[in-house]
C-alpha positions, 0 to 999 in steps of 0.5 A: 259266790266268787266271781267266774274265772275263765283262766281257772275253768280253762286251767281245768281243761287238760287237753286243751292249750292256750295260745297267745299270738297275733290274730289276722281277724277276731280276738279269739279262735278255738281248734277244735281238731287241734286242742288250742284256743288261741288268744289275740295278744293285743287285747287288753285284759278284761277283752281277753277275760271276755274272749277266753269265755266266749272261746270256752262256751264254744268248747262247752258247746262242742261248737265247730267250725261251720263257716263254710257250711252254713253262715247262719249256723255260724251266727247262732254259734256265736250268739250263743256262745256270747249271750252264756259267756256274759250270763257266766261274767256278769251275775245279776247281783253284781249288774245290780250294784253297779247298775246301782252305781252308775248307767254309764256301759263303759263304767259299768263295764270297768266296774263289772271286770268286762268288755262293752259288747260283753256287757251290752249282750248281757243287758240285751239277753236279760230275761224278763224276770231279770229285768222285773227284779233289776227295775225292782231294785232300782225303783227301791233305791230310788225311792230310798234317796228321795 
């Protein structure tokens, strides 16, 4: 299966406009009442990859805004829509192989196309029958070294 594009997913969104501008806070904002999902144009490419999948997981959720509402409302939008942004990034297999590779976050992050945090809620949210299978795979390749 192909990795996930948020640019192709986003792309498939007819109503909704990306914009790329300087952001006073945050990398990433979605509109709702307006259709934009504006992007920080200072992040590198793998931080706006992560971002525009974090912002789509708030249009998926038909997330709004809930700032002055609620800040624990807020919160629980945002975890949520970062621990599916980083099920989405991050398939299992390819967390194995480079997980395989190396334990270091910020190469494994390089090599799994993703942002730090984004990798680190993906290791944080891992189910625990994930995390059965990724030690099952790692003991298997340790043992085959050996």
């Amino acid at each position: 299966m192909p990795d996930y594009s948020p640019w192709t997913a986003v792309a498939r969104l007819q109503d909704v406009l990306v914009a790329f501008t300087d952001l006073p806070s945050g990398r990433g904002w979605w509109e709702p009442d307006e259709q934009v999902l504006l992007l920080d144009r200072q992040q590198t490419r793998r931080e706006m990859r992560c971002t525009l999948a974090h912002e789509l997981e708030h249009i998926l959720r038909g997330d709004s805004d809930v700032s002055d509402v609620s800040p624990v409302l807020q919160a629980r939008q945002e975890v949520a829509a970062c621990a599916a942004a980083s099920r989405r990034l991050i398939p299992l297999g390819r967390m194995i192989d480079a997980l395989l590779w190396s334990q270091d976050e910020h190469e494994l992050a390089e090599e799994l196309n993703v942002d730090v945090d984004t990798l680190r809620m993906r290791l944080l949210t891992l189910t625990p029958d994930e995390h059965a299978f990724i030690d099952e795979r790692l003991w298997d390749a340790e043992a085959q070294t050996a």
